[in-house]
Backbone bond lengths (Angstrom), bond angles and torsions (degrees), N, CA, C in turn:
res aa  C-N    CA-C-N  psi(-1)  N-CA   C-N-CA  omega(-1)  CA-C   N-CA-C  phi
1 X - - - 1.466 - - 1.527 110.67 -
2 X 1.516 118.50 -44.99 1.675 121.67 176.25 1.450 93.43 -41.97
3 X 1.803 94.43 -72.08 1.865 95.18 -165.90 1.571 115.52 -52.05
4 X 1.320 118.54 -55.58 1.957 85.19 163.40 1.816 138.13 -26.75
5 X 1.708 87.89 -73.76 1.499 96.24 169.69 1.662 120.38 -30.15
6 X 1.525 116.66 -42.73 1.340 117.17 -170.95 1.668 99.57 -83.92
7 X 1.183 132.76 -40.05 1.389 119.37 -162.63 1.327 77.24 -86.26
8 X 1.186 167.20 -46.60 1.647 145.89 -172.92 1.421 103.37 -54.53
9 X 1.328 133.41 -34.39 1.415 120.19 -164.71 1.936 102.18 -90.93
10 X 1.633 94.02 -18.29 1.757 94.65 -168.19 1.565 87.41 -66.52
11 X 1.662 114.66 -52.33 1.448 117.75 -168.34 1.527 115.85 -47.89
12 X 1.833 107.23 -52.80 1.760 104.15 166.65 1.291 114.01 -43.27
13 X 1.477 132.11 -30.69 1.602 123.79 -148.10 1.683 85.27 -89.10
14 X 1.789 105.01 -32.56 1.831 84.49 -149.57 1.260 90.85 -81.54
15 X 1.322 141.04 -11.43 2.045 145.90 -171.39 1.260 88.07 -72.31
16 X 1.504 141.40 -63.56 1.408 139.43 171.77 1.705 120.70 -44.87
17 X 1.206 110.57 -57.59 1.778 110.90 157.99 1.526 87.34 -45.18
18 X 1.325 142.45 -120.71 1.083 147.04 -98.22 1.640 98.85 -80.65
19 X 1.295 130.21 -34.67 1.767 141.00 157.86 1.621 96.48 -37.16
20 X 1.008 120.43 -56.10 1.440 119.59 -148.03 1.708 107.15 -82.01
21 X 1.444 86.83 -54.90 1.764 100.04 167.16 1.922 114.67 -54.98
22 X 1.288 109.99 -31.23 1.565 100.29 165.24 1.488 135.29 -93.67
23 X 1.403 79.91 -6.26 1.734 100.84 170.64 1.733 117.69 -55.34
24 X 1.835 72.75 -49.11 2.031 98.94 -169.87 1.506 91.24 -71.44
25 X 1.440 129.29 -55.46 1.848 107.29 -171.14 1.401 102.60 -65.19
26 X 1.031 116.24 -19.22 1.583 97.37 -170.33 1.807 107.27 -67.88
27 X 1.558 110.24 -30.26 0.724 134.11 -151.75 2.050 92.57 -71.13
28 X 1.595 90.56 -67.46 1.078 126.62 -158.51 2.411 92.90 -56.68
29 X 1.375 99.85 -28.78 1.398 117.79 -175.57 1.735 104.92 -59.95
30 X 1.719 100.51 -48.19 0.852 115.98 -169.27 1.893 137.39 -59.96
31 X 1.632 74.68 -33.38 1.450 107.97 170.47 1.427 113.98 -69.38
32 X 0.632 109.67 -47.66 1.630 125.57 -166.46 1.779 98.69 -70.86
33 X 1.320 115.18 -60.25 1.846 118.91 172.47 1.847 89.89 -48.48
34 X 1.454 127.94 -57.38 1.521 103.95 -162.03 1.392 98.02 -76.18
35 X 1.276 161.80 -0.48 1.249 156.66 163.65 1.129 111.26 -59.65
36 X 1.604 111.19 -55.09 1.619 126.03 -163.15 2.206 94.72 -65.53
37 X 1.428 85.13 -56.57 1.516 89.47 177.31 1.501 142.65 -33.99
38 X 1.872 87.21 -45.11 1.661 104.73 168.96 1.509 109.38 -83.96
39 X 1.197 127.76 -33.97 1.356 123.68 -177.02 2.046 98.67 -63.78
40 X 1.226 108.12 -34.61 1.633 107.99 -175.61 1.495 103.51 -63.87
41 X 1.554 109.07 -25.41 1.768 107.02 -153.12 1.807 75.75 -93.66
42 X 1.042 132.21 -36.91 1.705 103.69 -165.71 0.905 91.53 -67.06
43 X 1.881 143.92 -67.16 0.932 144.34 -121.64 1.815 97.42 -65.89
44 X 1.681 113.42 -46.14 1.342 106.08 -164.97 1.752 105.33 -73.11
45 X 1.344 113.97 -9.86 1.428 127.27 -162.98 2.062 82.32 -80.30
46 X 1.148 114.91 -65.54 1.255 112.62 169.99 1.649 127.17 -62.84
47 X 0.884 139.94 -41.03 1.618 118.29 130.31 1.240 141.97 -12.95
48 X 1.470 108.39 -54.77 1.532 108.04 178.21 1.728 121.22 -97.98
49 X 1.782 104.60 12.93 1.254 112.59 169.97 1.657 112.50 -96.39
50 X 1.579 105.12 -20.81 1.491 129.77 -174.39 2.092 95.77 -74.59
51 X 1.699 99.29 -49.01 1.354 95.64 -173.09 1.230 112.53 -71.18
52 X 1.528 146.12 -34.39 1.095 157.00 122.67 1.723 127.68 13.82
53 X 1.636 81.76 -63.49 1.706 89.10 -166.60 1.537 91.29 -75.12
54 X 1.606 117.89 -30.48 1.497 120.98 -172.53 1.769 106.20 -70.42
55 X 1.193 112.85 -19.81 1.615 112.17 173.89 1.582 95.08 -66.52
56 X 1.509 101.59 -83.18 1.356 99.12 -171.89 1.039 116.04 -47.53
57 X 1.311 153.50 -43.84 1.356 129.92 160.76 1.344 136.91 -17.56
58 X 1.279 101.90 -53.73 1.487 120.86 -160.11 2.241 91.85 -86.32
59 X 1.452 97.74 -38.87 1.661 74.46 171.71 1.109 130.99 -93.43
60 X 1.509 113.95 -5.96 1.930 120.05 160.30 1.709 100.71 -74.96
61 X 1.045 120.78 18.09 1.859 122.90 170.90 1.633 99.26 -124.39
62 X 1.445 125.08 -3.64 1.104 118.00 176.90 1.636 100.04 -116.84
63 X 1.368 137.84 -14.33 1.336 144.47 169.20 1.551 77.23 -78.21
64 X 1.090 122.04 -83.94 2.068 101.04 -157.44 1.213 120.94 -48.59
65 X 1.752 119.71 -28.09 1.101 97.82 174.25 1.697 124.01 -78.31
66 X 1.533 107.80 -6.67 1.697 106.61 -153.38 1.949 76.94 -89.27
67 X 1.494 111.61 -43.75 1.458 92.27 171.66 1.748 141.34 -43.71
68 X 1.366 91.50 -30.10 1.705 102.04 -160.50 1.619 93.38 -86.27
69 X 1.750 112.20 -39.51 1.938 102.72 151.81 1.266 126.03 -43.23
70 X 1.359 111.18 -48.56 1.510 116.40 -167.54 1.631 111.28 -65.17
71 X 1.216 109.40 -37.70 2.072 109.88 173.10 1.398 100.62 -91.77
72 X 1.502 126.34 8.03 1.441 101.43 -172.39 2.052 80.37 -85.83
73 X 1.581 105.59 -48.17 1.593 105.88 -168.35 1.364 104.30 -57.53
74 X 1.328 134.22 -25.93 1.458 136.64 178.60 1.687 86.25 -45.32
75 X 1.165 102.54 -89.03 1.630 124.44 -159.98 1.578 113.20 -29.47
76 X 1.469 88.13 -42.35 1.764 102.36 -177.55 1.935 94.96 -60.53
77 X 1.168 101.22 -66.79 1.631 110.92 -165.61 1.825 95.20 -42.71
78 X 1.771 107.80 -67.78 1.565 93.43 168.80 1.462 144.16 -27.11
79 X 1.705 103.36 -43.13 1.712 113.66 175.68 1.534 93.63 -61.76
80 X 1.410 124.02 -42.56 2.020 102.01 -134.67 2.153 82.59 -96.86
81 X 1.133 111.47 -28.18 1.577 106.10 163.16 1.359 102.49 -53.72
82 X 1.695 128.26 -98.67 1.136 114.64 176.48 1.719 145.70 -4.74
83 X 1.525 105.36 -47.84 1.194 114.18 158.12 1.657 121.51 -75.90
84 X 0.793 109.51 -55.73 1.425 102.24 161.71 1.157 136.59 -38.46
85 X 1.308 120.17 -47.69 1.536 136.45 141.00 1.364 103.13 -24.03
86 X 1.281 108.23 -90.18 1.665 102.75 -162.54 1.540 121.36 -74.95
87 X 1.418 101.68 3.18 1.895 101.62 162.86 1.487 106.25 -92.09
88 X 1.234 137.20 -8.39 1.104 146.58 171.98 1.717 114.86 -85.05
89 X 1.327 110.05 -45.95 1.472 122.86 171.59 1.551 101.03 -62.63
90 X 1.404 133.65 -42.00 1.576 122.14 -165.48 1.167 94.43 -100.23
91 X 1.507 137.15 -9.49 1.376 120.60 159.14 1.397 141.88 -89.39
92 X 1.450 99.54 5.11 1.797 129.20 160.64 0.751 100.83 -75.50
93 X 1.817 120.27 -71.15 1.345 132.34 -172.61 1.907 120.54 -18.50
94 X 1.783 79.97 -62.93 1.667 95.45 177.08 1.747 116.10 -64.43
95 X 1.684 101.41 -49.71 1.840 82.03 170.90 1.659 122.79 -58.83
96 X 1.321 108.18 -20.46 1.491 109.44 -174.90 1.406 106.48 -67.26
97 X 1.635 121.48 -44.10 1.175 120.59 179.39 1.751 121.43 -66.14
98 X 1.450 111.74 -18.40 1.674 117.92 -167.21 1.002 82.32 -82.39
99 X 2.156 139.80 -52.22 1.194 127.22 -172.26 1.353 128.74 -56.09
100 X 1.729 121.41 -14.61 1.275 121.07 -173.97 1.745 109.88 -96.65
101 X 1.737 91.55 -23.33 1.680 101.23 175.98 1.662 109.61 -43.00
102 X 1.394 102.76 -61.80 1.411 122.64 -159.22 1.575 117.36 -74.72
């Protein structure tokens, strides 16, 4: 009867070893999936700050360029005013002078 009693309690002890020990991998399993998980969540968190900065990039290169159009047509519009101006000024000039001829 002792020796029962004792191999029943060795058997409780080793179900507790072996409960406890699968507790911990499960445990230890568990850890490891939320590791993998968070390492996945920065990585895409850093990805989509990379794709981001690459948007804005690419449209602060499309604001400079639509700017550097926008004063190039300024300049243009300035030249053909300007000229105009002064083909207009020497072509007064000249009627002013035919009117004083005559």
């Amino acid at each position: 009867a002792v020796e029962r009693v004792g191999e029943r309690a060795a058997v409780r002890v080793g179900e507790r070893v072996l409960e406890s020990s699968s507790e911990r991998a499960a445990e230890r399993a568990g850890e490891r999936v939320m590791k993998r998980m968070r390492e996945r969540v920065v990585e895409q968190a850093g990805e989509r700050a990379l794709e981001r900065a690459g948007e804005r990039a690419l449209e602060r290169a499309g604001e400079s360029k639509m700017g550097r159009m926008r004063r190039q047509v300024a300049a243009a519009v300035e030249r053909a005013a300007a000229s105009a101006k002064a083909r207009a000024s020497t072509l007064g000039g000249q009627l002013l002078m035919r009117s004083l001829k005559t």
